[in-house]
C-alpha positions as CSV (number, residue, x, y, z in Angstrom):
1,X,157.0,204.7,26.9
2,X,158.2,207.0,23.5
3,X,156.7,210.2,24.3
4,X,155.5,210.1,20.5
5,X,154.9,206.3,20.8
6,X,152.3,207.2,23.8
7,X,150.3,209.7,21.5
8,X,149.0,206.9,19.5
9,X,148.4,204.2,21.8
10,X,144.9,203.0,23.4
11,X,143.8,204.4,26.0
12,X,140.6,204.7,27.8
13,X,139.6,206.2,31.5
14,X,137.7,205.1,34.7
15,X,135.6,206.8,37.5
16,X,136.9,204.8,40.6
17,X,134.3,203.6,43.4
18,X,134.9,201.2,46.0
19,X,131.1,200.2,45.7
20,X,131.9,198.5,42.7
21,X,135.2,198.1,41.7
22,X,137.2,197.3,44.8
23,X,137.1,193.3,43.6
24,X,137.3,194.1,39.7
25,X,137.2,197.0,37.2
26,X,135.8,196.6,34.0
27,X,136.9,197.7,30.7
28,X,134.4,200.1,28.1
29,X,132.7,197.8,25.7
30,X,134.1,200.3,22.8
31,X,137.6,199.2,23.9
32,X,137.1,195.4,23.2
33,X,138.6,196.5,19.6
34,X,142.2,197.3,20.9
35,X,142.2,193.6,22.5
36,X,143.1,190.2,21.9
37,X,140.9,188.2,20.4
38,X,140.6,185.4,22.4
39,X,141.3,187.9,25.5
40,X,144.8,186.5,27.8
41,X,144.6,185.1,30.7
42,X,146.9,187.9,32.2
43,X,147.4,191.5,31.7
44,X,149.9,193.9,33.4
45,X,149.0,197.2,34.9
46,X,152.4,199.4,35.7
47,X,151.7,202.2,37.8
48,X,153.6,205.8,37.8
49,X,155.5,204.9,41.2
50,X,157.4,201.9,39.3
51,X,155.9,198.9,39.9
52,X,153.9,196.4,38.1
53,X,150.9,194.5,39.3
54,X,149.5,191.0,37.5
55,X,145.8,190.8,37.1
56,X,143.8,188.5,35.3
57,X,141.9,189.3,32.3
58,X,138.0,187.8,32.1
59,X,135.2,187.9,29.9
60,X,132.0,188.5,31.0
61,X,128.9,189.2,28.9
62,X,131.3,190.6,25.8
63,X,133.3,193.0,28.4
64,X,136.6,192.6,29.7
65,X,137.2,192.8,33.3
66,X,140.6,192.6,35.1
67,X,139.9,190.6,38.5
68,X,141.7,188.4,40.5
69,X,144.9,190.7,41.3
70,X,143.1,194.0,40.6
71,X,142.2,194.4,44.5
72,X,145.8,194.2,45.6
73,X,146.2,196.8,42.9
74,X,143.9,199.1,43.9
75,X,144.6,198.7,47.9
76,X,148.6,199.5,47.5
77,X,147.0,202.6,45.5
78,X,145.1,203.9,48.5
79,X,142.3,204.6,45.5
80,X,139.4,207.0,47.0
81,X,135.9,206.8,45.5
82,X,135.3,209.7,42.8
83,X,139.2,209.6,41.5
84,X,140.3,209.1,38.1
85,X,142.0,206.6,35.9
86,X,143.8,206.1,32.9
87,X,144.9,203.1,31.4
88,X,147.1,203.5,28.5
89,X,147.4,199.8,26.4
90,X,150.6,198.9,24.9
91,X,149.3,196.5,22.5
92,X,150.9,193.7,24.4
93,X,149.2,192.5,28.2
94,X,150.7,195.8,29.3
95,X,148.2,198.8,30.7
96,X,150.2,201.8,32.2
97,X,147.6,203.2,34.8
98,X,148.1,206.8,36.2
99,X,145.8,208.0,38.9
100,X,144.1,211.5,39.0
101,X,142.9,212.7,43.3
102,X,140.3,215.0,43.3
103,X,142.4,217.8,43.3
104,X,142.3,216.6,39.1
105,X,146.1,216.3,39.5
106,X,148.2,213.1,38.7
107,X,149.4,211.5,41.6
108,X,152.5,209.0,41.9
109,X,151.5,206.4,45.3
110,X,152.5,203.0,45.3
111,X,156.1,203.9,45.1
112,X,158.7,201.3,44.5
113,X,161.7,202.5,47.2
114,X,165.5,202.0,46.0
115,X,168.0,201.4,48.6
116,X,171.4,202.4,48.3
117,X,174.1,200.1,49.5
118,X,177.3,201.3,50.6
119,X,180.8,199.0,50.7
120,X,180.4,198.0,53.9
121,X,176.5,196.7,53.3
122,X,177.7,194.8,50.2
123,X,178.1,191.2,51.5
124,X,174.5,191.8,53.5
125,X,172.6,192.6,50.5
126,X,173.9,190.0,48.3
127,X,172.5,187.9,51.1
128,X,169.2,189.2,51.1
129,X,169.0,189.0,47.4
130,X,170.4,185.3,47.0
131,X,167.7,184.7,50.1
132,X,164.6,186.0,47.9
133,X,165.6,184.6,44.5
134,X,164.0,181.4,45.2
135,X,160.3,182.3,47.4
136,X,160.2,178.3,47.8
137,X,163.1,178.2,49.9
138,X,163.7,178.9,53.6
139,X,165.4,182.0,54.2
140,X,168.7,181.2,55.2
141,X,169.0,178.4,53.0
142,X,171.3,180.0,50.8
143,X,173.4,181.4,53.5
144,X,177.1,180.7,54.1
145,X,178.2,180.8,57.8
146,X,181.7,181.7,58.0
147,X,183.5,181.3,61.3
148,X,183.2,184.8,62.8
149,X,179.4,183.5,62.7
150,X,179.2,180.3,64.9
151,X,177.9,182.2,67.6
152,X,175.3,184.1,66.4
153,X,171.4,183.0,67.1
154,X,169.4,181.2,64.4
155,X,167.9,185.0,64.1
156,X,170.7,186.6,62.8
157,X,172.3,183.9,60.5
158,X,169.9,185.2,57.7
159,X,171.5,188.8,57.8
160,X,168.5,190.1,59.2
161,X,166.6,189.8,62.3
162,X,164.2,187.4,62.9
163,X,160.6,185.6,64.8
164,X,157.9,183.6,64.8
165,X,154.6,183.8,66.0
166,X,150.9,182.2,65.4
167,X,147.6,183.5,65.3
168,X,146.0,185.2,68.1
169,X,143.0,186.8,69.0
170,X,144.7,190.0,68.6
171,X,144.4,189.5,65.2
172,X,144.7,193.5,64.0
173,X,148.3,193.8,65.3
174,X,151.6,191.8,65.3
175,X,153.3,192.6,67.9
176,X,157.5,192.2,68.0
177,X,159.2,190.5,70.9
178,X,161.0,192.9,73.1
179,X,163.6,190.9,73.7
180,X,164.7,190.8,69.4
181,X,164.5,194.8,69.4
182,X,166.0,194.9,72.6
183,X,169.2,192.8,71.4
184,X,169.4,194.3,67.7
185,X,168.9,198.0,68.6
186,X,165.9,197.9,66.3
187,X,163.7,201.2,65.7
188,X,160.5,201.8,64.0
189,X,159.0,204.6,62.3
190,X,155.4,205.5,62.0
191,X,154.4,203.3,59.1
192,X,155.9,199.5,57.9
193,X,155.4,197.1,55.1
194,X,154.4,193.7,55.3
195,X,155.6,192.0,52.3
196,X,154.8,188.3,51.0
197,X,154.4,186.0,48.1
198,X,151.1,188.3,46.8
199,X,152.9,191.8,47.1
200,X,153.5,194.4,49.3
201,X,150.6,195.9,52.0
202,X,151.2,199.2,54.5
203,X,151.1,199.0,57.9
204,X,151.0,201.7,60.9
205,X,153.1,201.4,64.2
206,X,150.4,200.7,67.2
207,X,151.2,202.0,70.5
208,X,151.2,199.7,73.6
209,X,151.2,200.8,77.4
210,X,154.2,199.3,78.4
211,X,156.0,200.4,75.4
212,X,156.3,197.4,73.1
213,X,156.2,197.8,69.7
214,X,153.0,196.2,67.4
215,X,151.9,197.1,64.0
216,X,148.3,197.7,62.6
217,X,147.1,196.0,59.7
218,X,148.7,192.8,60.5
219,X,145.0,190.8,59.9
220,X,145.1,192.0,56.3
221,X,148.6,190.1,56.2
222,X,146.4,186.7,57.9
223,X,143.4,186.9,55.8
224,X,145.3,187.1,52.7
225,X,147.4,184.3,53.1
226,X,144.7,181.9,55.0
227,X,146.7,182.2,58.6
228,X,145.2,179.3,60.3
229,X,146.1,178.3,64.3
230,X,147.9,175.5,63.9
231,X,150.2,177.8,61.1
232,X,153.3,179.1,62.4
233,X,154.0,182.6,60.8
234,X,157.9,183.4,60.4
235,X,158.8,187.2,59.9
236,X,162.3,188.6,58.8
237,X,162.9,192.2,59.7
238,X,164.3,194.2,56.8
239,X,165.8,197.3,58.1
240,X,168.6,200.0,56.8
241,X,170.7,201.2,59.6
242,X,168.8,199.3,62.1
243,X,165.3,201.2,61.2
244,X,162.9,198.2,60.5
245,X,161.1,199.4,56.7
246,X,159.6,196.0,55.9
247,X,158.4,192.7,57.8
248,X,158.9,189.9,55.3
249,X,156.2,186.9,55.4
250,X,156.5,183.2,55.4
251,X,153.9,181.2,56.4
252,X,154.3,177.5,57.1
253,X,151.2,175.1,57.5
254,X,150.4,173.2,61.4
């Protein structure tokens, strides 16, 4: 925003606590004046690290609330009970939100990460981005395969390593087949992110007794997209350099 643009704009601020406003967050009364009249459906909130979150707007009892959208918002935030919030309205669906720890300094989280390509990754990465330009499509759908590739496994046609797997009573962790980190040189550091139609979530690298990797946080991943048994659960590596960053979701129904 115009730094003297952002003077003059609507703003208002929140005491966050998980108690109550982990689901929703509701918006002062007094601030119904800066709003739409009728209220839309859908409001933006853009956070300090870059990215922008869709939440929906509802009414109740004469104050706004945003809901469905907000929890995703507030989990990729890593919001604590007793921090601050400031939303600073636009005028048009658009709410930039900055966050305040109890330190009472801002804090950037929920970072958007930019990836530099070099020459030599160019033809990958127009690969990957053809792949995600259409989130109805399979993943190598859109994926020439030249010659030099008639020999490589269905995994590796996409660019990028991939597996399936299904439900299991270990739902808390996904674990990764030996034998695909094994055969792409694959390493891991100490966090991940599983990414799928609804966002992005943060994972943490397990440890397992024979030495196989698995990743916590994997039943937020189920929950949220209604992983059922008879579901089979495809997941695309996305790495730089052969260090796994991401786990890409695609869930398709039994």
């Amino acid at each position: 925003m115009d730094e003297n643009e952002d003077d003059v704009l609507p703003r208002f601020f929140k005491v966050f606590f998980s108690e109550t406003a982990s689901e929703s967050m509701g918006i002062p009364m007094s601030f119904n004046e800066h709003l739409e009249d009728p209220l839309p459906q859908k409001a933006k909130l853009q956070g300090t690290g870059g990215g922008v979150w869709t939440v929906s707007f509802t009414k109740i009892r004469e104050c706004a609330y945003f809901t469905s959208g907000w929890s995703k918002f507030a989990e990729e935030h890593e919001l604590k009970d007793g921090e601050f919030l400031t939303f600073v309205y636009d005028g048009h669906h658009t709410f930039e939100v900055s966050v305040y720890g109890h330190c009472g300094c801002k804090e950037t989280r929920a970072v958007v990460e930019t990836v530099e390509v070099s020459d030599d990754d160019s033809d990958g990465s127009e690969e990957e981005e053809d792949s995600s330009a259409d989130d109805d499509s399979d993943v190598s759908s859109n994926v020439t395969v030249s010659d030099d590739d008639a020999g490589l496994s269905s995994m590796e046609v996409t660019g990028n390593p991939c597996f399936t797997t299904k439900l299991k009573q270990r739902i808390y962790e996904l674990l990764i087949p030996a034998n695909v980190v094994n055969e792409h040189g694959l390493t891991f550091g100490d966090s991940i992110k599983y990414i799928d139609a609804e966002g992005v979530m943060k994972g943490e690298r397990g440890k397992m007794p024979d030495g196989r990797v698995c990743l916590k946080g994997w039943n937020r991943v189920c929950r949220r997209n209604r992983v059922r048994e008879q579901d089979t659960v495809h997941c695309e590596m996305l790495h730089v350099r052969k260090k796994v960053h991401s786990i890409k979701v695609t869930v398709t129904r039994g």
